[in-house]
C-alpha positions in Angstrom: 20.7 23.7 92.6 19.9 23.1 88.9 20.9 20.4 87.2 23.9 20.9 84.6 23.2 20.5 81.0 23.2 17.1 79.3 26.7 16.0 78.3 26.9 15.0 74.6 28.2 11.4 75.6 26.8 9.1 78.5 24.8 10.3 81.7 25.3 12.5 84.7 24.3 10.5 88.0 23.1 11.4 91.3 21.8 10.7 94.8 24.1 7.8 95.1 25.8 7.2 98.5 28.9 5.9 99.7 29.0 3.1 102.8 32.3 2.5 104.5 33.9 5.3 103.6 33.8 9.5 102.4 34.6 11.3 99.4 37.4 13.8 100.0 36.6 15.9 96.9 39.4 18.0 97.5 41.5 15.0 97.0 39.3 13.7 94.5 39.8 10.3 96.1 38.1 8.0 99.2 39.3 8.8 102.7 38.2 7.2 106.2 34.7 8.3 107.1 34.0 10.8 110.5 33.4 9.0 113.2 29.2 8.1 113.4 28.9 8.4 109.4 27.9 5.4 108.1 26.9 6.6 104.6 27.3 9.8 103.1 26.0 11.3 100.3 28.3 10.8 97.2 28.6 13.5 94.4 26.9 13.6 90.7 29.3 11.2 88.6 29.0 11.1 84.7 29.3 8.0 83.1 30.7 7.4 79.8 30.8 4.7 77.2 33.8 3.0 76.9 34.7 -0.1 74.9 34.9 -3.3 77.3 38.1 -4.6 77.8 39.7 -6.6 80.4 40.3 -4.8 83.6 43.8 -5.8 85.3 44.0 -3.5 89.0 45.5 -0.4 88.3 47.4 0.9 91.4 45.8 3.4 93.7 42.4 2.8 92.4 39.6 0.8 94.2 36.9 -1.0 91.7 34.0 0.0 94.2 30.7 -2.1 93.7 27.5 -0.1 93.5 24.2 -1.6 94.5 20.6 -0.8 93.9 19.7 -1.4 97.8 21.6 -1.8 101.2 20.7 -5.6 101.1 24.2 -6.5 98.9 23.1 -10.3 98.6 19.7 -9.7 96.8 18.1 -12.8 94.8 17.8 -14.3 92.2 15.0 -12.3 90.8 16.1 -9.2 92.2 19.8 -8.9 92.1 21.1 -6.1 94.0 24.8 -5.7 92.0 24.6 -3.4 89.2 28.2 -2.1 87.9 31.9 -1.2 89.4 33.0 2.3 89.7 36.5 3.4 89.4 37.5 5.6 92.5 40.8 7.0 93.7 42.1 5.2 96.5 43.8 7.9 98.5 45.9 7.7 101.0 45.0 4.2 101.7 45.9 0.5 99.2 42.6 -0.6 97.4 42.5 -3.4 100.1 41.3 -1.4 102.8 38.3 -0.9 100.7 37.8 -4.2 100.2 38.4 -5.2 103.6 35.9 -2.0 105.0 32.8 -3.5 102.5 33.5 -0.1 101.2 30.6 -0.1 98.2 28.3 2.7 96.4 24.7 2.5 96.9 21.3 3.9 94.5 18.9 3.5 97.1 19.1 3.5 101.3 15.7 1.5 101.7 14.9 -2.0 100.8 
């Protein structure tokens, strides 16, 4: 499929995937993952600048963690955290995310 044009503000992502959980795009939110799915590919997201502010949690949304690599400790000259995404929590509190390790990840090999 060919990629959409450029937006005029930030950046259109891809070939990130989601661990601990699926993306129920009807929904537009998380939902439990099938059973024997592990990580799933997650859809192109566009990021856009916004001005920094303090983040208090918002209600049905889950502050998922994305990583560069499946190793989520990483070191101290590679650190494996880059940013946290905003995602709909669905049916489910933002704590059983938390509690699932539910996180975003750029890359599936070390």
């Amino acid at each position: 499929e060919a990629p959409p044009a450029p937006p005029a503000d930030g950046a259109l992502i891809r070939g990130m995937f989601l661990e601990g959980a699926r993306w129920d795009g009807d929904a537009g939110s998380l939902a439990d993952p099938r059973p024997m799915e592990l990580v799933v590919p997650f859809p192109m997201v566009h990021f856009r600048p916004v001005e920094r502010q303090k983040k208090a949690g918002r209600p049905g949304v889950y502050s998922c963690p994305a990583y560069m690599y499946p190793v989520r400790t990483g070191s101290r000259e590679r650190p494996s955290y880059t940013v946290s995404v905003d995602l709909k929590s669905g049916a489910f509190d933002p704590d059983h995310w938390v509690k699932r390790g539910t996180a975003l990840l750029l890359a599936l090999a070390t």
